[in-house]
N, C-alpha and C positions, 0 to 999 in steps of 0.2 A: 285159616289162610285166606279165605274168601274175604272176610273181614279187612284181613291188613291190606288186600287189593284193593278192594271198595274206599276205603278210607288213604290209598296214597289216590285212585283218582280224584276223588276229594279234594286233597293240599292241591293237585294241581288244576282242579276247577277253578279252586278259592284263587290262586295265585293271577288266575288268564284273568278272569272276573278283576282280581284290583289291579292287574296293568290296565283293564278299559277303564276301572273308574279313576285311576290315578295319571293316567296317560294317553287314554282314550286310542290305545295297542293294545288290539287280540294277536296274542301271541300264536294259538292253534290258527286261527288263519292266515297269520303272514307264513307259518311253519308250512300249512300245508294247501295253501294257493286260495285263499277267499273262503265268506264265511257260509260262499252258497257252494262251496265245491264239497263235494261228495265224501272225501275224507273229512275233511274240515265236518260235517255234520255225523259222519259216525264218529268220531270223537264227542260231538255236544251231547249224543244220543247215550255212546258210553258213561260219558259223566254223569249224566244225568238219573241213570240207572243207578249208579255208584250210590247216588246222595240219594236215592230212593232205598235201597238197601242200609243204608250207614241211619236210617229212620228206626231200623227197628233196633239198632246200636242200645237205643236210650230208653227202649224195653226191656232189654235182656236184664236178667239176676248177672249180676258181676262177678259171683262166686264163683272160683276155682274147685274142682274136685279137691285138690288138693289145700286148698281154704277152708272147708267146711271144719279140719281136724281141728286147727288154731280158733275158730271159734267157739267149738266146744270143749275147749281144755279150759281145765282151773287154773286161775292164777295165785 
């Protein structure tokens, strides 16, 4: 569950990130008053955590408990 958290903050880092590159609008700032306002940076601080967490995403064994059976059956 933490995972799927980590990784919807994520899609919407990636999204604020290409409105500034594509349109040079942050969207969490205009949402929540400025990019020095107090919300506006626990927001960057949560995302930021997110895509620190979604790092070890690309560590993990991918295997399901329930995967291990299908690999070891004969075909």
């Amino acid at each position: 569950m933490l995972d799927k958290i980590a990784l919807t903050l994520l899609v919407i880092g990636g999204i604020n990130w290409g409105s500034i590159g594509l349109f040079q609008f942050d969207i969490v700032a205009w949402i929540c008053g400025g990019q020095t306002g107090v919300i506006s940076r626990i927001i960057y601080v949560i995302v930021g955590l997110a895509a620190l967490w979604c790092i070890s995403l690309l560590f993990r064994d991918n295997t399901e408990a329930g995967d291990s059976d299908l690999e070891s059956s004969p075909t």
